[in-house]
N, C-alpha and C positions, 0 to 999 in steps of 0.2 A: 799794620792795622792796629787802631788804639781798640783793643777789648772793653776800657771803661765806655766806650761809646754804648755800648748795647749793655748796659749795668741794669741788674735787678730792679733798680728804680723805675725800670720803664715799664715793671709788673706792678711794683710795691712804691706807692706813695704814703709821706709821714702825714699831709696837714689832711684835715677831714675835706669828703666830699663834699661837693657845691650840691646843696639840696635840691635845686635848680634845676641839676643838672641829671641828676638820679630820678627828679619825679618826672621829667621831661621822656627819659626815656623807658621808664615803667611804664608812665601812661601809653604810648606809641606799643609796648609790650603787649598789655594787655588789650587793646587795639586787632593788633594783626592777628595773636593767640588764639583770643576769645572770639575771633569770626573763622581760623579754621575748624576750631572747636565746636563750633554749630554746624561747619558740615563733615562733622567725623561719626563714624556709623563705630558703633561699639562692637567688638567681637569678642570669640569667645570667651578669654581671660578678664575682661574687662564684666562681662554681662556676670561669671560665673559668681566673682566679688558680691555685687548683687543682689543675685539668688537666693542667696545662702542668709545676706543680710534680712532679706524678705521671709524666707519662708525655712532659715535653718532652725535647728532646736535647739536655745542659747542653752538649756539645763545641760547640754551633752555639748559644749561649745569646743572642750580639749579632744574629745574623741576624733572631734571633724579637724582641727589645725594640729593634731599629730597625724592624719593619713595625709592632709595637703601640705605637710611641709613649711608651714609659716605663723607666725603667732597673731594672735583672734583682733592686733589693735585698730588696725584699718574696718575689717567688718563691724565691729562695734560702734566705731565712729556712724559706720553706716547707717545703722539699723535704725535710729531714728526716720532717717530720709524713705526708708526703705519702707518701715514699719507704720508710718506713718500718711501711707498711702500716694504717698508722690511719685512723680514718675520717675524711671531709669533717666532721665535727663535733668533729674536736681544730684546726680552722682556726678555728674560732668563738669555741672557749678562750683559744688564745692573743688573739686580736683583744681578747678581752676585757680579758685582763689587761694588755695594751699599753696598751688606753686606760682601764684602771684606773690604770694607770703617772704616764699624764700627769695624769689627773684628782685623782692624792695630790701631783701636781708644782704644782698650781694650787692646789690649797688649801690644803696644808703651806706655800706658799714665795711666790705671789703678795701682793706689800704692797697687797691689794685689800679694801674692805670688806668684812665679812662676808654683808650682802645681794647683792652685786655678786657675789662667790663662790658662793653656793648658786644663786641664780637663771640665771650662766652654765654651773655642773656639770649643773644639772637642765634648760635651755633644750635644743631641739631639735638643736645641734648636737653638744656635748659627751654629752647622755642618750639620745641617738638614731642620729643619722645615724655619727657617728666612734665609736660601740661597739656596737650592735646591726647596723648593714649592713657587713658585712666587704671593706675593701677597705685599699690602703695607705697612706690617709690616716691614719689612730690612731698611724700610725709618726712622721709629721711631726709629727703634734700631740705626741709626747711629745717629739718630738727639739726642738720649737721653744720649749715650756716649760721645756727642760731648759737651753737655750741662754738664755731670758729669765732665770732663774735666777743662772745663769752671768756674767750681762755683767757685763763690766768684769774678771773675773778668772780665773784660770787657763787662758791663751790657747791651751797646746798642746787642752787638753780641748777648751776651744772649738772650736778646731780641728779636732781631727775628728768633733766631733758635727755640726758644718757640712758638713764633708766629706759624711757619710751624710746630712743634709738632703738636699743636692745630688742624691742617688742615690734618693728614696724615689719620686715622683712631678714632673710642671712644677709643680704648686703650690707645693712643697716647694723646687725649684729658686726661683722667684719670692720668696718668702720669702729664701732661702738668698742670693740673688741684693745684696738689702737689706742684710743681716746682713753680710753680706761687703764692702761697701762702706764700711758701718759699723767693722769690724773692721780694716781693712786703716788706714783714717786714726787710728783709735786706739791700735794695737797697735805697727805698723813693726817687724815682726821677722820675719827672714826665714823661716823655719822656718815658724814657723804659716799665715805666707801661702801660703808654696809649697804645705801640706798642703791649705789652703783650694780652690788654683787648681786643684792636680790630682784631686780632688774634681769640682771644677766640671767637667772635661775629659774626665773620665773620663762622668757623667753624661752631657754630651754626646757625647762617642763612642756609646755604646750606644741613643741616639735616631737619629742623623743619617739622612738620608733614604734610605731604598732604593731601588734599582734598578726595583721593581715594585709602588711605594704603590699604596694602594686612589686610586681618584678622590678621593673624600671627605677624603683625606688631603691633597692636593695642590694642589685651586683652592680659591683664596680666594675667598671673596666677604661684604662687609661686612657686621654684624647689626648694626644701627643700635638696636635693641632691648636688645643684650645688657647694656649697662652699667649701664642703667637699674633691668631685671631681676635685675643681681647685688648693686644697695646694697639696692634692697627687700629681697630673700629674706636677705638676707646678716642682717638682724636681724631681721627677724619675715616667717619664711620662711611661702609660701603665701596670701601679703598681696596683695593686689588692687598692680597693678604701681605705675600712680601714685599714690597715697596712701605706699605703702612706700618708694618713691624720696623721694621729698619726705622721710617721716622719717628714712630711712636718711640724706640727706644734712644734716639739720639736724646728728643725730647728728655726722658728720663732721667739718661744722664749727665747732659748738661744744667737740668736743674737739681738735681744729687751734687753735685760738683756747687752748683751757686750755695747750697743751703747749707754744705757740710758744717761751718759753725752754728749750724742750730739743728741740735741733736734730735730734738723732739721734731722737728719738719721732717726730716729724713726717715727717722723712727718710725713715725706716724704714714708716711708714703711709702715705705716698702715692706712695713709689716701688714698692710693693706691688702697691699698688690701680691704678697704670698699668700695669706689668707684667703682672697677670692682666686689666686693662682692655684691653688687644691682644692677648693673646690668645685670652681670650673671644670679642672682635667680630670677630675676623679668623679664627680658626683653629675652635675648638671651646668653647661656653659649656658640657657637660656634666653639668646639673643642679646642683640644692640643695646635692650635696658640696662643687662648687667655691664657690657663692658662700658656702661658709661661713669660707670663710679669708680672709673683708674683716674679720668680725667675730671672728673668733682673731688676724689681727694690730693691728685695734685695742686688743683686751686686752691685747694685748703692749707695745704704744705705752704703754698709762696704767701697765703694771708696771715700765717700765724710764725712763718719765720720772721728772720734776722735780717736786714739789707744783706747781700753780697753780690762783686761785680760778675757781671760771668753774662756771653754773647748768647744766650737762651733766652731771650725777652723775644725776639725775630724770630727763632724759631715758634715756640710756642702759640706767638700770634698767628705765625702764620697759616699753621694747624688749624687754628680756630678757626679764623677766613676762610679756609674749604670746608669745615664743619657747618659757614653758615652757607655756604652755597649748594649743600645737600640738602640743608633745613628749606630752604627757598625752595627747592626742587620738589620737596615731599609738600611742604603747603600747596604748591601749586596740583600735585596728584588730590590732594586732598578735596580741594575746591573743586576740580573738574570730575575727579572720579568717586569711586565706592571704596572703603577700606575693607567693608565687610557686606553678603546682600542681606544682613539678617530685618535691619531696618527698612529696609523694599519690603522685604517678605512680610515681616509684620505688616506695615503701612495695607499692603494688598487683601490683605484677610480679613484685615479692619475692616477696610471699606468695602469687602464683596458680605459681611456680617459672617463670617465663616470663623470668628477668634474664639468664639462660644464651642464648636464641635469638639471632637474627641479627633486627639492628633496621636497618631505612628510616627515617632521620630526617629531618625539613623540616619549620622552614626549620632551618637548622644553629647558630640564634646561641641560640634559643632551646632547641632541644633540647639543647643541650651540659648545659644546668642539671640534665636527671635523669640524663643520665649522670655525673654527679657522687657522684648519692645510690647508682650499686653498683657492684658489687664489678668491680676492674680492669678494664676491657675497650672496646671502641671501636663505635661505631655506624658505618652506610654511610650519609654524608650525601649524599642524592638530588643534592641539587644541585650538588657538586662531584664527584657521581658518582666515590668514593672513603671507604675507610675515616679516620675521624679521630675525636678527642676535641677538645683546645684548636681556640680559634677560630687559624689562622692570617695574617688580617689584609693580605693581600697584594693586588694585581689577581685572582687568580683566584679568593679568597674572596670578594671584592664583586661579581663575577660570578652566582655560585653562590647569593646570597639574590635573585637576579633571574628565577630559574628558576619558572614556575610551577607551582601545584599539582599538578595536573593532568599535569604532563610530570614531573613529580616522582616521580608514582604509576606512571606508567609505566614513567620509571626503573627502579624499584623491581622491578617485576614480570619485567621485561628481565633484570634482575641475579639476581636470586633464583632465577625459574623455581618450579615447581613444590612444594621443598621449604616445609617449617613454618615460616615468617619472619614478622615483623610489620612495621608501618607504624606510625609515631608522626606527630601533624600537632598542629601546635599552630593550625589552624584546622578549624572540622567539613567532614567530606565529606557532599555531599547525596546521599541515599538510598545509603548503602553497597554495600547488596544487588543492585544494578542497578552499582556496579562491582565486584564480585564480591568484597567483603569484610564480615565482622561486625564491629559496635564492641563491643568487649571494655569499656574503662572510658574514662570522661570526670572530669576534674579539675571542682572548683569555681573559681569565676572569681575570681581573686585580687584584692586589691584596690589595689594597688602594681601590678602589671603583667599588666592581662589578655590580653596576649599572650605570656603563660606559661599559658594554660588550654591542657592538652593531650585530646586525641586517640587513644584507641590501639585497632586494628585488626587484623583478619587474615586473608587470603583464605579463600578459601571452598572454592579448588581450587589 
C-alpha cells in the first residue's frame, strides 16, 4: 500500500482558498444554521447567560463569576442586548453571527482540504452544538481560529486575542493556556507577553474560589470514565463510548505521528487534551460542548503545522462524515421537536395575560428558562424561598434544588396566601384538585431536556 497516497496534503493545502468556494459554502451555512436556530427553544444554561446579563449587579460582577465558574466576557458582551430591552432572541443573533464569524475564519483561511473544511463546518460541532445552542463557546471558537490564522505573526494582535481567549470560558483558558506557552518561546517580547499573563490573571481572578461554593464545586472526586468519553464524543459525538475511544484515539495518534516534526502542532494538541483531561475527570466533564474542543484543537494542530505524509487524512475525515450525520439528525429533532418547553410555557402565559401574576417556581434551575422568554420580571423560587431570576450558584442555591415538591407547594401557599398567584413545576402534581389547585397548561416533553417539561397551576382558593 503506497502510504504517500493518504499524505497530510489531503488535510493541509499550501495555495489559498478559492473565495468562491468558501463564500459559496458559508452562505449555504448560514442558510441551514440560522433556520434551525429559529426553531431552537433556549434552555436553562442558555436563558441563565441572559438573566444575569439583564438583571445581574455589574458593581458585584466578580462575586457572581467566582461562584459560576467562568469569567464575566460573554455576559458583558450581553448586556447591551439584554439591557437594552431587546428580547432573549437578539442573544441567539448575535450567537449566530459569532460563529458565523469563526466558520468564514475556517474556511476563508484554514490551509485545510476542501472536504476536510465542509465536512468539519457542517459536522456536529461547528453546525450544531457552537451555533445553534447559545452559550460562550462560539466566542472561543472564533477567537481560537483567529489566533490559528494569526500564528506566527502580528504578536501584539496575537496578544490580545489571547488575552480575551483566556476570559471567554476554562476551555478557552486550556486552549489559551497552550497557545501561550507556544507564544511566549517564539515571540520573547515583553509587551505581548505581559498582555498575554494579565489576561491569563485577570481570567483567574474572576473564577478563584468563593467563600460559599456549592458542594458540587468543591470535592473532587475521580471520573475514571470521563477521558474516554471526551475522545469518543469529541469526533463522532453520541457514539457508543468504546468503539468512539478506540477511534478517537487512533485518530490521535496517527495525526501525532503526521505532525511530529512540528513541535508546537503536537505541543499545542496534547498539552490541551491533558488540560481539559484534569479537568474533566477531576472537576466537571460538562457534556458534548466540552468534549468538542479535543476536536477544534486538533484542526488547529493540522492548520498551524508542517506538511507530513501519514494515512490520517481517511481517517480523520471519515470521523467527521458521521459527525455530520449526527448534525443532520439533531437538525432534524430540532425542526420537528422542542429542545426545551420553556418557550411553550412562556408563549402560553403571554397569550392567556397571566406573565403579569406572581409565579412559585420549582425547581429554580429549570424554571429560570421561561423566565427568560418575558417580559422583565422575577419569579419567587420556592426553594430558596425568595424572589430571583439568574441562578446564583452558591451553598444556598444548591440547598434550594434539595427542597422538595411538595414543601415547595407549601411554600408557595404560605407566601402568597390567598391572592391570584400561580405555581410552575417542571414535574406533574398528582391529582391537583385534592391540593387545591387547577392545571392551567402542560409543555410537550422536549426532546434535549425533559426536565424542562413544565407544569403550570393555580389554586383554586
Amino acid at each position: 500500500m503506497n502510504l504517500g497516497a493518504w499524505d497530510l496534503r489531503r488535510l493541509r493545502v499550501d495555495a489559498p482558498e478559492s473565495p468562491r468556494f468558501a463564500l459559496i459554502a458559508l452562505v449555504v451555512w448560514i442558510a441551514v444554521t440560522g433556520a434551525v436556530a429559529a426553531s431552537h427553544e433556549l434552555w436553562r444554561d442558555e436563558a441563565d447567560a441572559w438573566l444575569f446579563a439583564r438583571d445581574g449587579d455589574f458593581a458585584h460582577l466578580v462575586d457572581w463569576t467566582r461562584h459560576a465558574g467562568t469569567p464575566a466576557l460573554w455576559y458583558v458582551i450581553l448586556a447591551p442586548l439584554a439591557r437594552g430591552g431587546l428580547p432573549v432572541e437578539s442573544q441567539q443573533v448575535l450567537h449566530l453571527m459569532i460563529a458565523a464569524a469563526a466558520v468564514a475564519v475556517f474556511l476563508f483561511r484554514a490551509p485545510l482540504s476542501r472536504s476536510t473544511k465542509l465536512l468539519g463546518a457542517f459536522g456536529y460541532f461547528l453546525g450544531y452544538e457552537y451555533s445553534v445552542v447559545v452559550r460562550s463557546y462560539a466566542l472561543s471558537i472564533l477567537l481560537i481560529f483567529l489566533l490559528a490564522a494569526l500564528h506566527g505573526r502580528r504578536p501584539l494582535l496575537y496578544a490580545l486575542l489571547l488575552a480575551l481567549l483566556f476570559n471567554t470560558n476554562a476551555q478557552g483558558f486550556c486552549v489559551g493556556a497552550a497557545l501561550a506557552v507556544l507564544f511566549a518561546v517564539r515571540v520573547r517580547k515583553r509587551l505581548p507577553i505581559a498582555i498575554v499573563a494579565l489576561g491569563a490573571l485577570l481570567a483567574w481572578w474572576q473564577v478563584r474560589a468563593p467563600a460559599d461554593p456549592m458542594q458540587a464545586g468543591s470535592v473532587r472526586a475521580f471520573n475514571a470514565g470521563a477521558f474516554p468519553w471526551t475522545i469518543a464524543n469529541a469526533f463522532v459525538p453520541q457514539i457508543e463510548p468504546l468503539a468512539g475511544f478506540i477511534l478517537g484515539m487512533l485518530v490521535l495518534l496517527a495525526l501525532t505521528l503526521a505532525l511530529r516534526r512540528s513541535r508546537e502542532a503536537v505541543l499545542l494538541l496534547w498539552l490541551t487534551i491533558a488540560a481539559m483531561g484534569i479537568i474533566y475527570s477531576w472537576i466537571w466533564i460538562g457534556g458534548l460542548r466540552h468534549a468538542g474542543f479535543v476536536l477544534i484543537v486538533t484542526l488547529v494542530a493540522v492548520w498551524i503545522a508542517e506538511g507530513e505524509s501519514v494515512p490520517a487524512a481517511l481517517l480523520l475525515n471519515v470521523t467527521l462524515a458521521l459527525s455530520v450525520i449526527v448534525c443532520a439528525s439533531t437538525w432534524r429533532k430540532e425542526m420537528l421537536g422542542s429542545f426545551s418547553g420553556a418557550k411553550e410555557m412562556a408563549a402560553f402565559m403571554r397569550a392567556q395575560s397571566l406573565d403579569r401574576l406572581p409565579v412559585a417556581a420549582h425547581n429554580l434551575t429549570q424554571s429560570e428558562a421561561v423566565l427568560a422568554y418575558l417580559p422583565p420580571r422575577r419569579f419567587w423560587y420556592a426553594g430558596l424561598g425568595a424572589e430571583g431570576s439568574y441562578m446564583t450558584w452558591d451553598a444556598a442555591f444548591e440547598r434550594a434544588l434539595d427542597v422538595p415538591y411538595p414543601i415547595a407547594e407549601l411554600r408557595a401557599r404560605e407566601h402568597f396566601g390567598r391572592g391570584r398567584w400561580l405555581l410552575l413545576f417542571n414535574v406533574e402534581m398528582p391529582e391537583p384538585a385534592a391540593h387545591g389547585f387547577r392545571l392551567l397548561h402542560v409543555t410537550r416533553m422536549p426532546f434535549a431536556y425533559p426536565d424542562e417539561r413544565f407544569w403550570l397551576y393555580e389554586p383554586l382558593f
